[in-house]
N, C-alpha and C positions, 0 to 999 in steps of 0.2 A: 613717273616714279623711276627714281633710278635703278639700275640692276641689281647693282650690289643690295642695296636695300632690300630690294623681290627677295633675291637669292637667302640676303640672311635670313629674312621673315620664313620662309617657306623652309628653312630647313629647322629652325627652333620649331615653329608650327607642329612638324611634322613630329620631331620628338616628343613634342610634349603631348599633342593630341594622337599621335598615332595615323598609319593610314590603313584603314578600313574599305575595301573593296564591296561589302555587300551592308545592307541598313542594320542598323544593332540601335543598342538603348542606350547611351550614353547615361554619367552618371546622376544627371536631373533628372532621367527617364524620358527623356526625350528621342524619339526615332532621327538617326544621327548616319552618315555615311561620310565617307572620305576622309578627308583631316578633320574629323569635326563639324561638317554641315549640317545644322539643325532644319533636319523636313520640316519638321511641322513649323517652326514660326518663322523661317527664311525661305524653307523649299528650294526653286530654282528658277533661274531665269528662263525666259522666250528663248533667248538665244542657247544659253545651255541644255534646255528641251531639244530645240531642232539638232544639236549638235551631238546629242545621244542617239538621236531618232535616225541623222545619217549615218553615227557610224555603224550602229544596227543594222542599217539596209546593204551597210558595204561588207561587212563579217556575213549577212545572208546569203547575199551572191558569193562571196568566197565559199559557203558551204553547198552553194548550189552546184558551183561550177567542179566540186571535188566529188559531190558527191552522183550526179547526173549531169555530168558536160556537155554529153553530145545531145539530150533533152535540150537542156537549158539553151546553146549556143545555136539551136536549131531554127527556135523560137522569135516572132515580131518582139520588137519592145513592149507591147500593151501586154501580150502573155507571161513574157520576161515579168511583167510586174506583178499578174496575178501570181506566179511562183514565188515570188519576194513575200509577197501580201501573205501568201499561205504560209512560207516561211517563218515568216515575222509573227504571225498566232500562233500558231500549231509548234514552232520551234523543226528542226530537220528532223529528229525522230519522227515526230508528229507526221511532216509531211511524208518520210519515205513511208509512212504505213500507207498511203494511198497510191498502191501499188497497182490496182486496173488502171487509175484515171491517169497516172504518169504511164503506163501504157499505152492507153485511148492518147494522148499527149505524144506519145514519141510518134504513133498510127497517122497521126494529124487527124485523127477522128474525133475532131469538136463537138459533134452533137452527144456523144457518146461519154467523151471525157463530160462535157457539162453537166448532163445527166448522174453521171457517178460521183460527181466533186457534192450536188444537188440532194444525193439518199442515202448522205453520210451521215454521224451522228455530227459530225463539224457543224453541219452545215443547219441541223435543228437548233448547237448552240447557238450560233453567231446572227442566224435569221436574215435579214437584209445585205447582210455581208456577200454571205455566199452567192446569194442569188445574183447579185452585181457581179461580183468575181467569177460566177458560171456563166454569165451572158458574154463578159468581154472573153470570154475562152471559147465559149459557141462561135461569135463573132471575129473576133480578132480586134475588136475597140471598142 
């Protein structure tokens, strides 16, 4: 396609649909986000999936590293991930409540942080999650 073309389309697009940052009901009543993307009978692509899903992971590590650097940057990569992993559920509020186990975490006291990540209420919701995610932190892999 040529550019000019993209550039016209995408800027009537935008006028005429609007751009939409979070899902609303467009006026079919259809669940609708962006310029007009219809979820429910388009949804999204594979590649649009993984490409939300990275940038997600990279906005977490930015709240990681603002909010707990010297935690975060202390840390193997396998852990680096379970922080991401909790991040990315829990949201950073979320995580900073978990204020022993990022203790026991900064202690380098794995068996202890595991334990506390393990007799949270996170960790009844999510069931198999946590348990994986408190092993690679007992562990380191």
């Amino acid at each position: 396609m040529e550019p000019s073309i993209m550039n016209q389309a995408k800027a009537q697009l935008v006028r005429h649909e609007g751009l939409r940052l979070k899902p609303y009901r467009c006026t079919a009543g259809k669940l609708t986000i962006g310029v007009g993307r219809n979820l429910e009978d388009k949804g999204i692509s594979q590649q649009e999936a993984y490409e939300l899903l990275e940038n997600d992971i990279r906005e977490c590590e930015v709240q990681l590293l603002t909010e707990i650097p010297d935690i975060y940057l202390s840390l193997d990569i396998n852990r680096k991930v379970v922080l991401i992993n909790m991040c990315f559920n829990l949201g950073i509020k979320g995580l900073m409540g978990f204020k022993n186990t990022l203790a026991f975490i900064a202690a380098r006291d794995w068996e202890r942080a595991a334990n506390n990540m393990l007799a949270s209420r996170w960790a009844k919701q999510v069931g198999r999650r946590a348990i994986e995610l408190a092993e690679i932190m007992r562990k380191g892999e």
